[in-house]
C-alpha positions in Angstrom: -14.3 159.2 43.2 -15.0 156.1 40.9 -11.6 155.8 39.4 -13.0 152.8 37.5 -16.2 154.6 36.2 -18.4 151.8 37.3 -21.7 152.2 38.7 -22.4 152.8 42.3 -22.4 149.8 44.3 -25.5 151.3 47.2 -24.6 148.1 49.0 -21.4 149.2 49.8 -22.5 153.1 49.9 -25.4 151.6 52.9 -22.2 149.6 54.5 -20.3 152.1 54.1 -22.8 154.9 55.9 -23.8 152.9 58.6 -20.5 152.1 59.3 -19.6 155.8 60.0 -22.3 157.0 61.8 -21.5 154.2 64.4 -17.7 155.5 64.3 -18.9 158.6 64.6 -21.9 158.9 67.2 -24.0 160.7 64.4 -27.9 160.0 64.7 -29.7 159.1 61.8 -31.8 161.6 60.9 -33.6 161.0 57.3 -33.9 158.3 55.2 -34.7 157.6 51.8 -38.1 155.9 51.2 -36.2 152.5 50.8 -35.2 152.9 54.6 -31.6 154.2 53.6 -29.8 157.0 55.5 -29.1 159.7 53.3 -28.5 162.2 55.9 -27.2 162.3 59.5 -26.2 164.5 61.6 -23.8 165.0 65.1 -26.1 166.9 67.9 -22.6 167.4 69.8 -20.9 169.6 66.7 -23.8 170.0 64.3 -21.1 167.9 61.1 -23.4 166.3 59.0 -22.9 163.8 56.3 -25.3 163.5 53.6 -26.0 162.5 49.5 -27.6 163.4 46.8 -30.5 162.0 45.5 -28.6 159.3 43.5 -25.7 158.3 46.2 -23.3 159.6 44.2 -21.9 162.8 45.7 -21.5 162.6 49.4 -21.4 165.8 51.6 -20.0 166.8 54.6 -20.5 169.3 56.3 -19.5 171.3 59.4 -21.0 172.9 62.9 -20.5 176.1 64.1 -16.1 176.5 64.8 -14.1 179.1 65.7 -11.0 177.4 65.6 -10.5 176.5 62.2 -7.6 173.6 62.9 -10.7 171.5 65.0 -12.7 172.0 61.5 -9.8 170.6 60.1 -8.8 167.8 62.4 -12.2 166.7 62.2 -12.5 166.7 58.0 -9.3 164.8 58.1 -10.8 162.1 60.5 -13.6 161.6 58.3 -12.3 161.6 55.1 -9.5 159.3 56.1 -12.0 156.9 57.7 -14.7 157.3 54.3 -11.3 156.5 52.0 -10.2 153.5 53.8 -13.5 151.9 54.2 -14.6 152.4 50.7 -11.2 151.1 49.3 -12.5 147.7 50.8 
């Protein structure tokens, strides 16, 4: 969330995506028609993180779990690592 109600920055959004799909081992799977990952996807657990036309509501979602706590573990990971690098 913009706490300051600014504008998105897609400098830091691109930074920001790139960043995690290297963390993250998630292939790049589509782009926008400016070359810019708006979706990608982990073969291994079937997560994917993606955005809205606009970059301004990011989405992640999960693979097939049964064990609810390794859903959790995993949102935790991300959203910890998506917080910290967009407080940069």
């Amino acid at each position: 969330m913009n706490e300051k109600n600014e504008p998105v920055n897609f400098e830091v959004i691109y930074q920001v995506t790139d960043r995690f799909i290297d963390t993250f081992s998630f292939l790049n799977v589509s782009r926008d028609d400016n070359e810019h990952i708006y979706l990608a996807v982990d073969d291994k657990t079937g997560d994917g993180l993606s955005y809205d036309c606009s970059y301004n509501t990011l989405k992640i979602s999960f693979g097939k779990e049964e064990d609810m706590n390794v859903l959790y573990k995993r949102f935790c990971q991300y959203y910890t690592y998506i917080q910290k690098e967009l407080r940069k």
